[in-house]
N, C-alpha and C positions, 0 to 999 in steps of 0.2 A: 455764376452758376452755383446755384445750394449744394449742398453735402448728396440731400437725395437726388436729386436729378439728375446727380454723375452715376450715384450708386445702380438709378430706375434706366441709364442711359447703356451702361454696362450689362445690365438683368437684361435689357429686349434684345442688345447683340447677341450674346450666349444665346436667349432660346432662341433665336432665328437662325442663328450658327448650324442648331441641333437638328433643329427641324426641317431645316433646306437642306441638310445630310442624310437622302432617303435609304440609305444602305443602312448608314445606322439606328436610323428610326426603327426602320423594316426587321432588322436583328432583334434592337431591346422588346420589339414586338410575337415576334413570330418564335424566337428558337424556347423562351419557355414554356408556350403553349403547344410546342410540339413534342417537347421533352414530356410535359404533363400528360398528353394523349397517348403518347408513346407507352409510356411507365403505364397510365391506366388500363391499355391494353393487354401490352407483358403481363401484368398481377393480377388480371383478372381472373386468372386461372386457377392452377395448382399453385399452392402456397412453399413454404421452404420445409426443406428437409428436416430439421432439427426444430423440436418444439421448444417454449420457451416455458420457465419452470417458477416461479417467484418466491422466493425462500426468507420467510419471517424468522431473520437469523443468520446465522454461517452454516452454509455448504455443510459443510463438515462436522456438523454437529444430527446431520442425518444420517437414516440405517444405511450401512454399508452397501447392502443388495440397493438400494436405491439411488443413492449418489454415483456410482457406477456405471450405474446403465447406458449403454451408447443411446446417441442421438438428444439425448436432455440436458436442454441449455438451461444450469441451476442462475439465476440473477437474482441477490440477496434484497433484500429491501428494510430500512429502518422505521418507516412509514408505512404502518397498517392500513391508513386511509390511502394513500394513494395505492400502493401493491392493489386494492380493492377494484380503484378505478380503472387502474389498466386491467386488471382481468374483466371487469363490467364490461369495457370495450374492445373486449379479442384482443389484449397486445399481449398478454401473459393467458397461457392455457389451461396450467395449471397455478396455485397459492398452495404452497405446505406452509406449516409453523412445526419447528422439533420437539418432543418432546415424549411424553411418556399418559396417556397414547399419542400419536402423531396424529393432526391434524391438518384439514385440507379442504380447500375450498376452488369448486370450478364454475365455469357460466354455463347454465344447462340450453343454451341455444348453440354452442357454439361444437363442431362436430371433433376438430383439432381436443377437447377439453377432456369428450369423451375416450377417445384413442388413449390419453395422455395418463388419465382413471385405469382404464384397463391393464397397461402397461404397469403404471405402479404397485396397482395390487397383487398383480405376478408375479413383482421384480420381488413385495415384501413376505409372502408365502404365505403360512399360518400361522405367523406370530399374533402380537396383539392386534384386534380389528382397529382401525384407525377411524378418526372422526369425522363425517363427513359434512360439510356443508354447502351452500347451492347461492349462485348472486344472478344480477339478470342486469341484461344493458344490450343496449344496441352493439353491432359490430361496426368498426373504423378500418373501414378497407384500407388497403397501402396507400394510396394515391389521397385518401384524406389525410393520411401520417406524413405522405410527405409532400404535399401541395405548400406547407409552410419554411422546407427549406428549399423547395426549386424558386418559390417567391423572395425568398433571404441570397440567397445564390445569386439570380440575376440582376438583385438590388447594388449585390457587390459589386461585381462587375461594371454595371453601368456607372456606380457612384465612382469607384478606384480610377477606373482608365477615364470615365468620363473629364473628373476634373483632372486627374494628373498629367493625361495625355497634351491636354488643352491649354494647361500653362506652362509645360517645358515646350510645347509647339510655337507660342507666343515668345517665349521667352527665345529662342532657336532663329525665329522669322524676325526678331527683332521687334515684335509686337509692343512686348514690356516695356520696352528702351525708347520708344515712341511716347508710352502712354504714363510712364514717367515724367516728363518734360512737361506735363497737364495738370492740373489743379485737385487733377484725380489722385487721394490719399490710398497708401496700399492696406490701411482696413477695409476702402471702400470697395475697391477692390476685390480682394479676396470674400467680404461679404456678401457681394452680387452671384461671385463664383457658387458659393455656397447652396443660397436661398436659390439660385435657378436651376443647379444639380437635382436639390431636393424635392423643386416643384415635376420639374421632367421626372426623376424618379417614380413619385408619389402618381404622378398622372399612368406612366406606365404601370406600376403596381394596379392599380384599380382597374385598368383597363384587362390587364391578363387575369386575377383573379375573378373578375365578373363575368369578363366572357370567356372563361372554362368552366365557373361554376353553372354556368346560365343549362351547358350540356352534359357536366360530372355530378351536380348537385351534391356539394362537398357538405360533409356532416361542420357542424359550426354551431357547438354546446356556448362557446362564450361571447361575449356582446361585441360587432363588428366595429362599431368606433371604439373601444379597446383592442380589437387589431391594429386599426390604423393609426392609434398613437404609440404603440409599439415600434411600427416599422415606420413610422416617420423618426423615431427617436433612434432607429437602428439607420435610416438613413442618412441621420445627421453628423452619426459616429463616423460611419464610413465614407462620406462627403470629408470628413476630417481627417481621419487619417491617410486619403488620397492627396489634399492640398500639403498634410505635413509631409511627405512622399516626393511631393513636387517643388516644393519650399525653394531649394538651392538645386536640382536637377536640371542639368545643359543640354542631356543627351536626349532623345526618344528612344534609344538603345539603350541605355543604362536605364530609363524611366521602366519602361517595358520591362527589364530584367527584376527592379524593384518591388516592382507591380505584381509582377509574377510569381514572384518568392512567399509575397503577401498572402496570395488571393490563394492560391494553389492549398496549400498547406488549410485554409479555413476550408475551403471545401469538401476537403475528403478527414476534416478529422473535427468539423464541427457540427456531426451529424444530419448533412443534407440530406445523404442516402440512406444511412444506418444508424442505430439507434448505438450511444456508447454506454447502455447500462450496464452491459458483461465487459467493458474494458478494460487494461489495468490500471492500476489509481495513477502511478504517471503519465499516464497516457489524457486522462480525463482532467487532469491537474494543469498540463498545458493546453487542453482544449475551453479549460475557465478563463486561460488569457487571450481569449479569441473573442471581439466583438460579437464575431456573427452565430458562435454560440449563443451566446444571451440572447440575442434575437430569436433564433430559431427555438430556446426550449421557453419563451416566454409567449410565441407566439402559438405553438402547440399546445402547452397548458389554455389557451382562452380555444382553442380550436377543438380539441378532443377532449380537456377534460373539463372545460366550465369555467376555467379560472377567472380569477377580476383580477385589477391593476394591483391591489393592495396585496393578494396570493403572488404575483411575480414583482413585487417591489426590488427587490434584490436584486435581480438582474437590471431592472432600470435607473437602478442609482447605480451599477456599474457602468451601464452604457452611458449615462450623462457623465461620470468622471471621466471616462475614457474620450467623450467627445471635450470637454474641458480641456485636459492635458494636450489633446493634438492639435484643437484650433490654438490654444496659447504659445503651443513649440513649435507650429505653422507660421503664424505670425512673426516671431521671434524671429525665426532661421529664415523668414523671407526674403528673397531681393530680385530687384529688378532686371539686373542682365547675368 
């Protein structure tokens, strides 16, 4: 038997494994699209308390009656062009820049932008008149802000526990120890593992995406086969470091605890829900060594702001090193029983 034929032999167990497991089909299916509908619903309404402020600058280098004022969320920006686009698209309300006059740019469709006007020029009295200026963009409702990390979220998920579950399970039932004794190499192996995570992934991805956009008609400025080579490329990361995860793992207890430790932490601190441009620099410094970061702000750059592949390059030569380093420390740290 060829090298492929083991590998294509291995690839149709997996997905018939997956696919004959209607619970878990039925889950990687249904619980993001009900989160998404859910969330659309919630936000469709009143917006948050606290407006958000974009500061071409430091904080702190604004007038005192200004910086002060409850309820204004100041988020600095070193990038004119972008600070631009997030206020074109309602994610900032207002753009100051500091200075001597003070300067200030809002979106005149956007009603949050006006409030935000009003307020400041109360907060600044009769000092010098500041300078105003005026940009125009569609709005990106929440649920288009955050359709891209409920999509990176449950890509996780499925790719982490999918493979890791499945070869400490083999490995536990005695599976590996079988298929050791076979002509089957453990590249070949863990290969098939991989490319069939990533096609079920990929299959699920387009299937939730399509049909929630089919009823949300999700705003999508950049080019959709630059989505999908993003989250295939973030699929491949996290297909990897699920197998490195699983590498030498006896238990499903201990797997599960690994897994957990993983997954959890990306979730709530690599912006699925919340956006971390007001965070602190520690905070966002270990959320850069988080795959599903790069995913998620590369996949929202092509989705709300236009971006192409070569504008989130960065992030995708980090997710391909990162998929590098864990399939090669997978492989390495692999064994059979």
């Amino acid at each position: 038997m060829s090298a492929f034929r083991r590998f294509w032999a291995v690839f149709v167990a997996r997905n018939k494994e997956f696919l004959r497991d209607r619970g878990a089909m039925g889950w990687n299916l249904l619980f993001p699209l009900l989160v998404v509908f859910g969330f659309a619903f919630a936000f469709s309404g009143r917006g948050q308390d606290v407006f958000k402020v974009g500061v071409l600058g430091r904080a702190a280098d604004l007038p005192t009656a200004l910086s002060t004022t409850k309820y204004l969320d100041f988020v600095p920006y070193a990038d004119r062009g972008l600070a631009m686009t997030r206020l074109r698209h309602h994610e900032l309300d207002l753009l100051v820049e500091p200075g001597r006059p003070l300067k200030y740019w809002l979106n005149d469709s956007s009603p949050k932008g006006y409030l935000v006007e009003k307020v400041m020029l109360g907060a600044l009295g009769s000092g010098p008149a500041p300078v105003r200026g005026v940009v125009a963009g569609p709005a990106i409702r929440y649920v288009d802000w955050l359709i891209a990390g409920l999509l990176a979220m449950n890509m996780m998920f499925s790719a982490l526990f999918g493979v890791g579950y499945a070869i400490v399970r083999y490995r536990k039932n005695g599976v590996l120890k079988r298929l050791k004794a076979t002509p089957l190499s453990a590249f070949e192996f863990l290969a098939a593992q991989v490319v069939s995570r990533m096609v079920l992934v990929m299959g699920v991805f387009a299937a939730v995406y399509h049909g929630a956009d089919f009823f949300l008609h999700f705003v999508r400025l950049g080019s959709l086969l630059d989505l999908y080579l993003i989250f295939a490329l973030g699929a491949a990361c996290l297909v990897s470091l699920g197998l490195l995860l699983a590498a030498r793992t006896g238990s499903e207890e201990l797997a599960g605890g690994l897994l957990n430790l993983i997954s959890w932490p990306m979730m709530f601190l690599s912006g699925v829900w919340f956006s971390l441009a007001g965070a602190p620099r520690p905070l966002r410094l270990f959320a850069d060594l988080l795959p599903l970061t790069h995913v998620i702000d590369a996949a929202r750059a092509v989705m709300t702001e236009g971006a192409t592949l070569p504008q989130v390059a960065g992030h995708l030569w980090i997710l391909a090193a990162m998929t590098a380093v864990f399939l090669a420390a997978g492989a390495w740290l692999f064994r059979w029983e």
